[in-house]
C-alpha positions as CSV (number, residue, x, y, z in Angstrom):
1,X,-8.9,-13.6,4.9
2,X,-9.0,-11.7,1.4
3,X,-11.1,-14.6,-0.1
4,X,-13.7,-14.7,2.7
5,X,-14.0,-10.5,3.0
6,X,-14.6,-11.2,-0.9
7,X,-17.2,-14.3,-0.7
8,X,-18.9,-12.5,1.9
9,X,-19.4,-9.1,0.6
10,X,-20.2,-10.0,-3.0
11,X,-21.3,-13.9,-2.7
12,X,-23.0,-15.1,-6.4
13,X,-21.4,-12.4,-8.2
14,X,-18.7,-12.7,-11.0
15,X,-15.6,-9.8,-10.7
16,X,-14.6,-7.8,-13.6
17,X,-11.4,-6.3,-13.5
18,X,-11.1,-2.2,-15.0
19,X,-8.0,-1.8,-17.3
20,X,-6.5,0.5,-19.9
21,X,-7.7,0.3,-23.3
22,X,-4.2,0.1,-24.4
23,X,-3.7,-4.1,-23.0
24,X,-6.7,-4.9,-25.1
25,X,-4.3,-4.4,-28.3
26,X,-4.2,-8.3,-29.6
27,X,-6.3,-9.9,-27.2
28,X,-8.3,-12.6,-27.9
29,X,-11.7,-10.7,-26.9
30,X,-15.7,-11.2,-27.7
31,X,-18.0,-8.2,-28.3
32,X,-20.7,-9.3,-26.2
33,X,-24.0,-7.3,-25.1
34,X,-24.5,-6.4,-21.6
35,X,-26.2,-3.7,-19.4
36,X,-25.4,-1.0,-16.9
37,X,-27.4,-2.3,-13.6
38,X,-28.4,0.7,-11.3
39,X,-30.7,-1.2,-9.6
40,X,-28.0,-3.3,-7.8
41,X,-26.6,-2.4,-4.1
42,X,-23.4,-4.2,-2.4
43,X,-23.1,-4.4,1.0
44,X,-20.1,-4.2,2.8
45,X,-20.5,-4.8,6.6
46,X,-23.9,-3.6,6.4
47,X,-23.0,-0.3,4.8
48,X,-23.7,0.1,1.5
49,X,-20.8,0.9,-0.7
50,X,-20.7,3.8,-3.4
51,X,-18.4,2.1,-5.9
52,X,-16.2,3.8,-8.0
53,X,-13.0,3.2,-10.2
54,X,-9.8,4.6,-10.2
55,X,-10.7,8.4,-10.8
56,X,-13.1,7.9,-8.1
57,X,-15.9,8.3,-10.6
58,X,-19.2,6.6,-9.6
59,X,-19.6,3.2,-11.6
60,X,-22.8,0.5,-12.1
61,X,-22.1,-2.9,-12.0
62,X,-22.5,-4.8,-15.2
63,X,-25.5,-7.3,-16.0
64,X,-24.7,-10.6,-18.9
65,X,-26.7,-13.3,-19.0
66,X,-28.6,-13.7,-15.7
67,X,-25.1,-12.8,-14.4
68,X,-23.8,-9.7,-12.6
69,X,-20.2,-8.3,-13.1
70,X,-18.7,-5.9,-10.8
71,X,-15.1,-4.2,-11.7
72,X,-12.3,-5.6,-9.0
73,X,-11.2,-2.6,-8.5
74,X,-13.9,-1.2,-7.4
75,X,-14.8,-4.3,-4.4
76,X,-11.3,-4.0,-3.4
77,X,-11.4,-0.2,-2.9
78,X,-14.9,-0.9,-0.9
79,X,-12.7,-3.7,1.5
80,X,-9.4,-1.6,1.5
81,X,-7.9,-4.4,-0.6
82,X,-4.8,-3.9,-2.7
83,X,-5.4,-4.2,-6.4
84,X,-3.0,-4.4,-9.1
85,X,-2.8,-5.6,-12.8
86,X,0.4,-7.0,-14.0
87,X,0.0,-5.9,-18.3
88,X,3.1,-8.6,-19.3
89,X,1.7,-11.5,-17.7
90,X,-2.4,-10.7,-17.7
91,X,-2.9,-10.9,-14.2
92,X,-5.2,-8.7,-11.9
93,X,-3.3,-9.2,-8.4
94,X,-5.4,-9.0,-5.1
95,X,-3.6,-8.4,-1.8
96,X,-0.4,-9.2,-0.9
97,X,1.9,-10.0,-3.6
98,X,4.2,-13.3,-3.9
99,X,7.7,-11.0,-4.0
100,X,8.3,-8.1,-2.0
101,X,9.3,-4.6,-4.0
102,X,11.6,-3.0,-2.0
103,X,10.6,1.0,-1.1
104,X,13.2,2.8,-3.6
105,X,11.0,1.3,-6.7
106,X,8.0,3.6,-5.9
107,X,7.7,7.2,-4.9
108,X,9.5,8.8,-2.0
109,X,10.3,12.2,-0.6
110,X,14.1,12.6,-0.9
111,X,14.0,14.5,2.4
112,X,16.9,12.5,4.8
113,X,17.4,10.3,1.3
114,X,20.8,9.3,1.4
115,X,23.8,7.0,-0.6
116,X,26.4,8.3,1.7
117,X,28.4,5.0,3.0
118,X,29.0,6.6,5.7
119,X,25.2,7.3,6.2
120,X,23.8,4.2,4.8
121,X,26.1,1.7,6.7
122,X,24.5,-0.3,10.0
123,X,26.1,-2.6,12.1
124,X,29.2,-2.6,9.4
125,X,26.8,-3.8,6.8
126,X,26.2,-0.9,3.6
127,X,22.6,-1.3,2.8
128,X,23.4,1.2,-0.1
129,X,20.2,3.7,0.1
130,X,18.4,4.5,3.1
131,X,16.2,7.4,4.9
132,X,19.0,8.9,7.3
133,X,18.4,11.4,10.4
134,X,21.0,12.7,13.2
135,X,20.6,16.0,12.8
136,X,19.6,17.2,16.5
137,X,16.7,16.4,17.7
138,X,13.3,17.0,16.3
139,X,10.3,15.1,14.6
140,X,11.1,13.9,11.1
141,X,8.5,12.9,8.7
142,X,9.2,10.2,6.0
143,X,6.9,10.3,3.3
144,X,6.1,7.0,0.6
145,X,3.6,6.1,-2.1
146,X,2.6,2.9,-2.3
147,X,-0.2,4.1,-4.6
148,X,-3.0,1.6,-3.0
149,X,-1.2,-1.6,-5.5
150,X,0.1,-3.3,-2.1
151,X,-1.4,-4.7,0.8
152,X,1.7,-4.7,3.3
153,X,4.7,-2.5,4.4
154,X,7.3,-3.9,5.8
155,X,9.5,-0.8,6.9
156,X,12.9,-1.7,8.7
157,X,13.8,0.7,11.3
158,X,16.4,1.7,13.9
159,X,17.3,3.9,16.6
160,X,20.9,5.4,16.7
161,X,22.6,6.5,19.6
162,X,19.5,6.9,21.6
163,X,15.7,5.9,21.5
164,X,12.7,6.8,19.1
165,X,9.5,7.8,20.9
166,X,6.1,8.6,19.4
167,X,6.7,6.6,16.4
168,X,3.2,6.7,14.3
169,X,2.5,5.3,11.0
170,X,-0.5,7.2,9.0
171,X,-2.8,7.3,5.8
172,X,-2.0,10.7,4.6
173,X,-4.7,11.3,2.2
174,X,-7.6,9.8,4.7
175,X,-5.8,11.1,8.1
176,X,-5.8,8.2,9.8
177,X,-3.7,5.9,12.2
178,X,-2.4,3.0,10.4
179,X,-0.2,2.0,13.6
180,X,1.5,3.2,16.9
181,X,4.7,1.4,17.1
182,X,5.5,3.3,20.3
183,X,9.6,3.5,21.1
184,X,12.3,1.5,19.0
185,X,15.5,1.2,21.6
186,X,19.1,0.8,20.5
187,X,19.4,-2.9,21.8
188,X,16.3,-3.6,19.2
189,X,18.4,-3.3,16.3
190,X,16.8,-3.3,13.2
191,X,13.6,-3.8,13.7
192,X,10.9,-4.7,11.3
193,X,7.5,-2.8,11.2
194,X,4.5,-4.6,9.7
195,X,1.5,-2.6,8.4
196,X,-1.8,-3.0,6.6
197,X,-1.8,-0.3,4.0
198,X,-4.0,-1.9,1.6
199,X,-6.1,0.7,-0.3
200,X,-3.7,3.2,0.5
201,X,-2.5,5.8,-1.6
202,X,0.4,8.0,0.6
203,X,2.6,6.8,4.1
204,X,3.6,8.7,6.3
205,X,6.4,7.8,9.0
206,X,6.8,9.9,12.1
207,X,9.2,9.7,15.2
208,X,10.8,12.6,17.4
209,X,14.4,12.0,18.0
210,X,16.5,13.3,20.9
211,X,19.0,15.3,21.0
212,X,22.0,13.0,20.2
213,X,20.2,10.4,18.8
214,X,18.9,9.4,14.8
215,X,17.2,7.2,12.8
216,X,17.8,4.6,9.8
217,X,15.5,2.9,7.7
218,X,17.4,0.6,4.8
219,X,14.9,1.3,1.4
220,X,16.0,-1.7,-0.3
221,X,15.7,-3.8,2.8
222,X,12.4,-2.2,3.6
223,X,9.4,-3.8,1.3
224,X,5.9,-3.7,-0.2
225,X,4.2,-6.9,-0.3
């Protein structure tokens, strides 16, 4: 799907990729003469699409050769695509990665953040850190970053004692509804949330509990892809 929102929206074009100065230290690299094209519009689904890089600075695609470049990051910002660069190996990564990175290796609010055994054991299994709420009831609010470098979430969750309700899944920064997972019950376990996030800077995770009841969500078990 990734390569056909990218053949579509920018067909005949070459991608350039925007990184720090700093990876270019003993590169093998060619000065080469190009120019700033203003004069170039991309389309994406008929709209056309202010690009910008990672500042969100307005940028110009690049002209070489009878050739147009535009900077990755920028396209996959315009199609809410997850963009990455990996420095060690040289890679620019689009969409969903090969291996997921569990939630604990990027920012978190440490509200309900827990190593308590007695807190982060399900089912008689320790899953060693997790998100932890039986505190009465209410409407906790779980907050991650996965700073717009992954496409998916994959967020483990589980009622305790009694069911979730109104469990809502959101792009903080843009205010909008990423998914309405609706009620987790007690007989569902641990059940596994899927959710586009690509593009997206900050999660939120919202569910009111009753009173008597809780939630758990396993970080390590829970994944960015």
């Amino acid at each position: 799907m990734l390569n056909k929102k990218l053949i579509a929206s920018v067909a005949g074009l070459s991608l350039l990729v925007g990184v720090g100065t700093g990876v270019y230290a003993g590169s093998n690299l060619q000065e080469i003469k190009a120019y700033l094209n203003g004069d170039l519009k991309v389309r994406v689904n008929g709209t056309v699409a202010q690009l910008n890089d990672e500042q969100g600075s307005a940028i110009l695609p690049i002209t070489y050769n009878g050739s147009t470049y535009l900077p990755v990051r920028a396209v996959a910002n315009a199609l809410s695509v997850a963009v990455d660069y990996n420095g060690a190996n040289q890679e620019v990564i689009l969409g969903e990665k090969v291996d997921g990175t569990p939630l604990n290796a990027e920012k978190f609010n440490n509200y309900m953040y827990t190593k308590d055994p007695a807190q982060t054991t399900y089912n008689n299994k320790n899953y060693k850190e997790a998100f932890y709420y039986h505190e009465g009831s209410g409407g906790p609010t779980i907050i991650i970053t996965p700073d717009k470098k992954y496409q998916k979430l994959h967020l483990k969750m589980a009622a305790i004692d009694k069911e979730l309700t109104g469990i809502k899944i959101h792009d903080l920064d843009n205010n909008v509804l990423l998914k309405d997972v609706g009620t987790i019950a007690t007989k569902d376990g641990l059940k596994e949330i899927v959710v586009d996030i690509g593009n997206v800077k900050t999660v939120t995770i919202e569910a009111q509990v009753k009173d008597g009841g809780g939630l758990f969500v396993p970080l390590i078990d829970s994944y960015y892809k």
